[in-house]
N, C-alpha and C positions, 0 to 999 in steps of 0.2 A: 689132269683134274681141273686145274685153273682155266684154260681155255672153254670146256664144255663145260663145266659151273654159269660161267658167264655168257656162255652159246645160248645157254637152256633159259639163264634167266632173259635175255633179250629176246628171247623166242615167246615166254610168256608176257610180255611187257608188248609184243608186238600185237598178240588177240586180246591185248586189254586186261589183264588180270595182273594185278600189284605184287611186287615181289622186294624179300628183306632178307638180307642174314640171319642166320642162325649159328648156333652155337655145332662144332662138331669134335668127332673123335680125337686123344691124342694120347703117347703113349709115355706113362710116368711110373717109372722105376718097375718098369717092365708090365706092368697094367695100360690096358685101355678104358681113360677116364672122359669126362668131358671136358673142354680148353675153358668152362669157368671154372674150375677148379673146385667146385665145391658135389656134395652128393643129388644128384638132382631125383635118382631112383628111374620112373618111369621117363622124365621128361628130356634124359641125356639124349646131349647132344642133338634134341629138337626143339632147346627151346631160344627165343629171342635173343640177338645180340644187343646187351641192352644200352651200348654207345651210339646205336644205330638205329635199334627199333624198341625204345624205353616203353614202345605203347605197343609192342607187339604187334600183330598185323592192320592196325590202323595205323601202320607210321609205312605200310608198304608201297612202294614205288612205282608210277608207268613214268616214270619220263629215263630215259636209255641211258641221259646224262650221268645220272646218280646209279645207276645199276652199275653203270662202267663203270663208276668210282667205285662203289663198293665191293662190286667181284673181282674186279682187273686191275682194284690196287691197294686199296684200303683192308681189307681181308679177303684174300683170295681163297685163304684155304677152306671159308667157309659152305657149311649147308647151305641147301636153297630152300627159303620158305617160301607159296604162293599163296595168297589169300583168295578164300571162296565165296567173296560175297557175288560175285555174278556166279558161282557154279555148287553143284552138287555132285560130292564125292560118295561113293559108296563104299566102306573098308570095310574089308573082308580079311577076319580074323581066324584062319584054321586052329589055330591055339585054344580060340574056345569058342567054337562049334559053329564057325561061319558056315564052311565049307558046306557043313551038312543042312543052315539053313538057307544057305543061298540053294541048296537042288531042293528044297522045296518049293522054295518059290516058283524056279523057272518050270517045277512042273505043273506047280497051278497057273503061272502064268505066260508060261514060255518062256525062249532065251532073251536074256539080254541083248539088247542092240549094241552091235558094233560101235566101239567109241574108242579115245583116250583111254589106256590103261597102262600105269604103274607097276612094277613087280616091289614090293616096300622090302625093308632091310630086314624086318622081323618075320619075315615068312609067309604075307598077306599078299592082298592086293589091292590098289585103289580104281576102281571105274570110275572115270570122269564124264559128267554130263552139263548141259548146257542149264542153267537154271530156268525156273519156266517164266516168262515174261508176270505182274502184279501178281505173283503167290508167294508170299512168303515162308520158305521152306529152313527151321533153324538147326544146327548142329546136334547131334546126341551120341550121349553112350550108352550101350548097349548093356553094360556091369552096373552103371550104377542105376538106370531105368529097372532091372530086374532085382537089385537091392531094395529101391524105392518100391517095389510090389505091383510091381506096371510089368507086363507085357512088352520087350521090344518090338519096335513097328514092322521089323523086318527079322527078328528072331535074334537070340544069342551068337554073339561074335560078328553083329557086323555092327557097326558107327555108321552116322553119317557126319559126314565134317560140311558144311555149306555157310550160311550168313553168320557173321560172326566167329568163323573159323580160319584153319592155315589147312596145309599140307605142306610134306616134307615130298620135295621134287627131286625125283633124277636128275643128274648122276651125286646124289649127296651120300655120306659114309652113315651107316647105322653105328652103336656103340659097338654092335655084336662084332663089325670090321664087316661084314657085309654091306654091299654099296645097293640102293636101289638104280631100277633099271628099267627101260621100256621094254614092255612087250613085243616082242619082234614082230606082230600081227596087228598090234593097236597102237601104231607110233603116231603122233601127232602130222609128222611129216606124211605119213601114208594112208588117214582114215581122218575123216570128218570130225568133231567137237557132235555129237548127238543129244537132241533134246531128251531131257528126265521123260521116260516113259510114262504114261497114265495114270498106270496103276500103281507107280512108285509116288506118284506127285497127291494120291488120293490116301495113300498109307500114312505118307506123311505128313498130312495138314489135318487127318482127321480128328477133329476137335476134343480139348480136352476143358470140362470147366474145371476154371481156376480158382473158381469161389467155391469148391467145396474138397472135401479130403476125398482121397479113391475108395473110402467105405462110404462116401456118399453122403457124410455131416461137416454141414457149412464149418467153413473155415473163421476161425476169430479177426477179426481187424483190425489191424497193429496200432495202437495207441498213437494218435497223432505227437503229441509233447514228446514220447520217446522220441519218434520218427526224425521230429524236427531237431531233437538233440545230436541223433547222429549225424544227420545228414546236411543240416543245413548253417552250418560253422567251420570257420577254419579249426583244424586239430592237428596239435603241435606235440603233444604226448602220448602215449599210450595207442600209437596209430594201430598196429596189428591191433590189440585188443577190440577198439571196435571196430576195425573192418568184418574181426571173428562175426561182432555181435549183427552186425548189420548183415553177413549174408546167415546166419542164424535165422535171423527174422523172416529171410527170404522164402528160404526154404522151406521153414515151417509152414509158410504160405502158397508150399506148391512151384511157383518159379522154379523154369527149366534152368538146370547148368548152363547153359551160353548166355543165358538173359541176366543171371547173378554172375558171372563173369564180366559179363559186358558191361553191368552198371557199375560194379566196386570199380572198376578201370576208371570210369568217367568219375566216378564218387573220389575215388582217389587223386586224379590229376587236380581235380575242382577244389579239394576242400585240404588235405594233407599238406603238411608242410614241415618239410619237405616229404613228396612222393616219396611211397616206399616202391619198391625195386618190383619192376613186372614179375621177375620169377618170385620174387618173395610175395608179393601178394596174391598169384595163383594160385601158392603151394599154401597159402592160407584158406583159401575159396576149396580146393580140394580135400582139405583136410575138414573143411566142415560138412562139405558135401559128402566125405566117407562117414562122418560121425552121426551124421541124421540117415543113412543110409543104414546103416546098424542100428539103431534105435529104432527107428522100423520093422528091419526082419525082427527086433526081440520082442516088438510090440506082437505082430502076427504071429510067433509062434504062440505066445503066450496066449490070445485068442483062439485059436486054432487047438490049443490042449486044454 
């Protein structure tokens, strides 16, 4: 395990893609928990080791020096995390309904090109593609895009994990005790890195305005004085509480999940004092982002009856 952890991360550090520890499986009084010890729910055992990577995949590595140290000595027994800011992943989730939207796609648009492909711990799979030179293509989910009353781009059950994202790389342990794995047909060593295909890179950039709600009434414009109260002062007390409020604000205003993850992280290192804890302030960002994601659906049903 220690040897190929470290194989795989030097192998991605060699086509230029950052890589960092993660947190992985361990077994405590006869349970398979995650090695931080605490309940993390969805994000066991794939989320940042935060001695190493306090800023999660902005803290991820190409220089092989520091890869050595971290997988070959420093924590060996860890996951591999790669960061996707040059690529675009495609996860396919058969749990809930990839499978069946990924064969529609490739019957309107063909198969998938041969690429990098992952078999992941939870029973999925990840396609790897090359990201496509000035387009900006960002991360999404597919649960909470369809909570949010959006159409996913590519249908229920698949994500894309890209700018502003990780993945979780073979040969790393799932919580389930399932280890992910290359596809014996799509191994890096035996098939090309393939550019995002056309009609995937036209799915996903296709525009959404941000200045107004998906019923199509302009959106309010967040009170400057607030704004500046949150954002633009050191905060030494009560730090969750307004991280809550400030991706509150975000949200209400439309901002995708990656883009309110990605600013509370900088808003956090910038202004907090002392930073609160990568996994602790995600699991705050998620927690807001399921709570306006339900306040939605109950808004739409209630229009709808």
């Amino acid at each position: 395990m220690t040897e190929s952890v470290l194989l795989n991360a030097l192998a991605w550090v060699g086509h230029g893609h950052g890589v960092f520890p993660l947190h992985w499986p361990v077994t405590h009084n006869g349970q398979t928990v995650c090695s931080c010890g605490r309940p993390c729910g969805k994000q066991a055992a794939k989320h940042p080791v935060g001695r190493y990577a306090p800023h999660g995949h902005r803290d991820a590595t190409l220089e092989t020096g520091i890869a050595k140290l971290w997988f070959g000595l420093r924590v060996p027994e860890a996951n591999l995390g790669v960061a996707t800011e040059k690529l675009v992943v495609i996860d396919i989730d058969p749990r809930h309904g990839g499978d069946e939207s990924l064969r529609k796609l490739e019957a309107e648009h063909g198969e998938l090109p041969l690429t990098w492909r992952s078999l992941t711990g939870g029973g999925g799979t990840h396609d790897i593609y090359k990201a496509p030179d000035g387009v900006e293509i960002a991360s999404l989910n597919a649960e909470l895009e369809i909570k949010w009353g959006r159409d996913p781009p590519l249908g229920p059950g698949i994500d894309v994990r890209a700018r502003g994202g990780y993945i979780v790389s073979p040969p790393s342990r799932h919580i389930s005790g399932r280890a992910y794995a290359w596809s014996v047909d799509h191994h890096p060593h035996d098939v090309p890195l393939a550019p995002l295909p056309d009609w995937l890179v036209e799915r996903l950039t296709r525009a959404r305005n941000p200045a107004t709600t998906p019923n199509g009434a302009p959106a309010e414009p967040i009170p400057s004085n607030i704004w500046a109260q949150l954002t633009r002062q050191p905060i030494s007390e009560y730090r969750d509480a307004a991280a809550a409020k400030i991706a509150g604000h975000l949200f209400r205003h439309w901002c995708d999940y990656q883009l309110v993850l990605g600013l509370l992280h900088s808003w956090n290192s910038a202004w907090c004092k002392p930073p609160l804890g990568y996994q602790q302030l995600t699991n705050i960002v998620d927690r807001i982002a399921i709570r306006e994601a339900d306040r939605l659906e109950r808004e739409h049903h209630r229009s709808a009856s």
